[in-house]
C-alpha positions as CSV (number, residue, x, y, z in Angstrom):
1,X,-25.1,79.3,-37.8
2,X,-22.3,77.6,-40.5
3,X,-23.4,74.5,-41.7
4,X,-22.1,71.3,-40.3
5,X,-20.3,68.2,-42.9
6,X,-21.3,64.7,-43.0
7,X,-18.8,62.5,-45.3
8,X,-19.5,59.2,-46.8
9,X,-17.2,56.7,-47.8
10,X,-17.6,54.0,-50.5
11,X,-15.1,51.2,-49.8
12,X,-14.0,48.1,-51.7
13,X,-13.4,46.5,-48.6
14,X,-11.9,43.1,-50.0
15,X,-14.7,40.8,-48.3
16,X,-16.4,37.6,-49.3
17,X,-19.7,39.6,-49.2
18,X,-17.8,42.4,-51.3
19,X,-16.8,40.1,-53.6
20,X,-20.1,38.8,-54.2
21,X,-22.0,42.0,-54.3
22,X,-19.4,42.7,-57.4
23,X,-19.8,39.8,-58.9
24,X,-23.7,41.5,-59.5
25,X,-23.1,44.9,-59.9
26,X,-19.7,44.7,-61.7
27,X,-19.0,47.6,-59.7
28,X,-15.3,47.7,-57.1
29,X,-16.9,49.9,-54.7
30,X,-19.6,48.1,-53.0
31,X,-19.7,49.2,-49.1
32,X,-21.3,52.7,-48.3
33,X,-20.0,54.2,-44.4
34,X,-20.4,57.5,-42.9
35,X,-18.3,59.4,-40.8
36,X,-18.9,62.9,-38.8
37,X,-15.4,64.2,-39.7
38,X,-12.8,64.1,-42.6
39,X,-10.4,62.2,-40.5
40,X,-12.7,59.5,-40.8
41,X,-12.0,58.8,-37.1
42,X,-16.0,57.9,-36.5
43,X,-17.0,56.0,-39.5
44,X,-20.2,53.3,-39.2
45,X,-21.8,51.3,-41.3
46,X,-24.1,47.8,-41.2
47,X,-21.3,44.7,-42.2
48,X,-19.7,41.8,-41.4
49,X,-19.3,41.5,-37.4
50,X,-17.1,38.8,-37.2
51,X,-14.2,38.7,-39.9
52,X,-14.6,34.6,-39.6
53,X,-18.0,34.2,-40.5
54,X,-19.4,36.5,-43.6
55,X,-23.0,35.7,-42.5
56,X,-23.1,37.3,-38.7
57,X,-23.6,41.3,-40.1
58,X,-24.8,44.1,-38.4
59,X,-24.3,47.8,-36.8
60,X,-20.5,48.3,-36.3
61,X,-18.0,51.1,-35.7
62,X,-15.3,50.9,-38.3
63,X,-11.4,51.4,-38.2
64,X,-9.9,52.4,-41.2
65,X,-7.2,50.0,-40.2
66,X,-9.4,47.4,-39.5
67,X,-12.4,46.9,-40.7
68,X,-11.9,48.9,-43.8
69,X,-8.4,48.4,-44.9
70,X,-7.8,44.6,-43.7
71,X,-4.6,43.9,-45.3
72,X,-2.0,47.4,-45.5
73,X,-0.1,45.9,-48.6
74,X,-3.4,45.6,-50.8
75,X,-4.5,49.0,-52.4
76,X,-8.0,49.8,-51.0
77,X,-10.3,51.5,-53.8
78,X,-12.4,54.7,-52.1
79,X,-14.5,57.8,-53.2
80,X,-15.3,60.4,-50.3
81,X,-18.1,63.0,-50.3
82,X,-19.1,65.2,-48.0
83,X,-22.7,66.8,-47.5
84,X,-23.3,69.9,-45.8
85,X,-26.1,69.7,-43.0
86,X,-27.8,72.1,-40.4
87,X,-26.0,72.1,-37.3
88,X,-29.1,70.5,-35.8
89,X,-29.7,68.1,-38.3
90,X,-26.1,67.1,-37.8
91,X,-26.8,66.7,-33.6
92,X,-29.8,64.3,-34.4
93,X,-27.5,62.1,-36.9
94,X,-25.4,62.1,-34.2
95,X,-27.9,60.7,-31.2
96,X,-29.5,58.4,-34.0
97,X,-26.0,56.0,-34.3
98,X,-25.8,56.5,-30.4
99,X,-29.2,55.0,-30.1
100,X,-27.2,52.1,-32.8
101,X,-24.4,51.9,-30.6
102,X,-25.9,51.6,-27.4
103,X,-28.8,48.8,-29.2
104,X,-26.4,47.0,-31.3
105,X,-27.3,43.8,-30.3
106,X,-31.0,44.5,-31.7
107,X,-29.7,45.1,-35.6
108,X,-28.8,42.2,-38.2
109,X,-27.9,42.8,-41.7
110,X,-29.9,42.8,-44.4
111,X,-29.0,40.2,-46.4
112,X,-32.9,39.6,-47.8
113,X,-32.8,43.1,-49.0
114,X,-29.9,42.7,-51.6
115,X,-32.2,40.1,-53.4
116,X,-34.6,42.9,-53.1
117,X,-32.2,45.3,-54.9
118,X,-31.3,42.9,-57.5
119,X,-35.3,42.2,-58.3
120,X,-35.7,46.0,-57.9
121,X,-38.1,45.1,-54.7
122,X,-37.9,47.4,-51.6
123,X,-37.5,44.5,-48.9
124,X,-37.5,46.7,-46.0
125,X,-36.8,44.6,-42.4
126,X,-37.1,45.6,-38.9
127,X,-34.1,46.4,-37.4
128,X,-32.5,45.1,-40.5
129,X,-29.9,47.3,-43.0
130,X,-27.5,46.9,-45.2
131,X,-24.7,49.6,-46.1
132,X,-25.7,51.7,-48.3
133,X,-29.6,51.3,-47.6
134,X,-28.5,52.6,-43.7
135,X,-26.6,55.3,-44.8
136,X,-29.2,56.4,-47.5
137,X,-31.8,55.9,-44.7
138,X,-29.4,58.3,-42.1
139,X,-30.4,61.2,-44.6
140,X,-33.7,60.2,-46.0
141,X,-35.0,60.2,-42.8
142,X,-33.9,63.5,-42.5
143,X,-35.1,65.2,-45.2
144,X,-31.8,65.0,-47.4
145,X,-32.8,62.0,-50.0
146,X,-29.6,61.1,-51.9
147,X,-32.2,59.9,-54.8
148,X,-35.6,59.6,-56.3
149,X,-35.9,55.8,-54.8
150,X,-36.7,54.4,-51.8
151,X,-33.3,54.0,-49.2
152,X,-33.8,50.1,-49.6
153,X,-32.8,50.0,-53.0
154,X,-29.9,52.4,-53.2
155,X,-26.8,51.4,-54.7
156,X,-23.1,52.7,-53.8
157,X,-23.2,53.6,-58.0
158,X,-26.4,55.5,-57.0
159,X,-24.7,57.5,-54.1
160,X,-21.6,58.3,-56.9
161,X,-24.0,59.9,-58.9
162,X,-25.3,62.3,-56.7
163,X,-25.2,65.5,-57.3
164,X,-26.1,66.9,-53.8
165,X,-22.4,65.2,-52.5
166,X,-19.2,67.3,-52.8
167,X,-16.2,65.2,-54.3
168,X,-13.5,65.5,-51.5
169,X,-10.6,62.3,-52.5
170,X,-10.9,59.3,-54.8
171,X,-8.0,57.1,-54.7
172,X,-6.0,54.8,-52.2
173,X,-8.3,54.7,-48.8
174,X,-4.2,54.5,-46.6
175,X,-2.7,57.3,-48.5
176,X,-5.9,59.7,-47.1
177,X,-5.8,58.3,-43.6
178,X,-2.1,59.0,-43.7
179,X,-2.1,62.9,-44.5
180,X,-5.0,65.6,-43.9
181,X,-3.0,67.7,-46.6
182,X,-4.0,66.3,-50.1
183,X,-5.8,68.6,-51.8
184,X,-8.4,66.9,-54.8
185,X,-7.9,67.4,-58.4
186,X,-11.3,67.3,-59.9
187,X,-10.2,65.9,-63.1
188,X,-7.9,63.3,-62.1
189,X,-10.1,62.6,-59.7
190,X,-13.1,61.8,-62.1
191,X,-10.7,59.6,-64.3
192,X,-10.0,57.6,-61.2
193,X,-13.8,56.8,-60.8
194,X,-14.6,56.2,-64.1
195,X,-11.7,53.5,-64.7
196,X,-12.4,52.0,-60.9
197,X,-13.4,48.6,-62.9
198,X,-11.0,49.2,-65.6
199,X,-7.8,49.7,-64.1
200,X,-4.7,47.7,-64.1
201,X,-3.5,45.5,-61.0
202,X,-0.4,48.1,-60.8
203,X,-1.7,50.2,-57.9
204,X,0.6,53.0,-59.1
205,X,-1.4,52.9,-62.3
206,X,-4.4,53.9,-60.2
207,X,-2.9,56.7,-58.0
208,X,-4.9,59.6,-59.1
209,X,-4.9,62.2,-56.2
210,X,-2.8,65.1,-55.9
211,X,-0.4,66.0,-52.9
């Protein structure tokens, strides 16, 4: 049976958590999702809850136009991978975040964690993640490590250097949502990641996919 594709989205998402998480890593990209097609029409993640108060975090469902993208005029940073999977591996993803969905109210964020990333600690919590610990965790758990370190201390610049992810679109996060059709250009595509921290404030200077 034909393998199945996960995708995983690194965001810069604009947030006061975002921002602060930068302000550390020195990276743009600092929120990890993942999403069961390339339309990115089923994308979850552990993050902010309530867009009025940057400490209530936890299991949500995101909207690109929502969640993700928060204002339409602002150019939204992302890389996407995808991972191929076992069909049944795939299914079990699958009932795992319906177990989140249908438990939500039982998962915070992990905000003690990050500390534990920064001092190169695994905090690990009960019913606690944060973004890119819960989607390193998703494969982890199921036999698909995205790197040689425990899921609690992944890093979105960790996930980017995977080399088990396949590169499917780096560039504006609207601009994918608007059209299935792009196609990737590898090298332009690479550029675009490695000046993510270097660009310009021109958006235009940073539009590096291909149509």
């Amino acid at each position: 049976m034909q393998n199945k594709k996960l995708y995983i989205l690194l965001s810069d998402t604009g947030t006061w958590l975002s921002k602060c998480i930068r302000f550390y890593t020195r990276h743009s990209l600092n929120h990890a999702s993942i999403s069961f097609d390339e339309h990115l029409s089923e994308v979850y993640s552990f993050g902010r809850l309530n867009p009025r108060n940057p400490f209530l975090g936890g299991f949500t469902k995101e909207e690109v136009f929502g969640n993700l993208v928060r204002d339409e005029n602002r150019f939204t940073n992302c890389v996407i991978f995808s991972v191929a999977v076992q069909p049944e591996v795939y299914e079990r993803i699958r009932r795992r975040i319906e177990y989140f969905k249908c438990n939500s109210n039982r998962y915070r964020y992990n905000f003690l964690g990050l500390f534990g990333v920064m001092l190169d600690i695994p905090l690990r919590r009960k019913q606690a993640y944060f973004c890119t610990e819960f989607v390193s965790w998703l494969l982890h758990d199921h036999g698909m490590p995205l790197a040689n370190k425990h899921p609690s201390l992944m890093t979105p610049a960790d996930i980017l250097a995977c080399d088990k992810l396949q590169l499917v679109f780096a560039g504006d996060l609207r601009r994918y949502h608007a059209s299935a059709n792009y196609k990737l250009n590898n090298t332009d595509a690479a550029a675009f990641i490695e000046q993510l921290d270097y660009a310009s404030a021109s958006p235009a200077s940073n539009l590096l996919y291909t149509s």
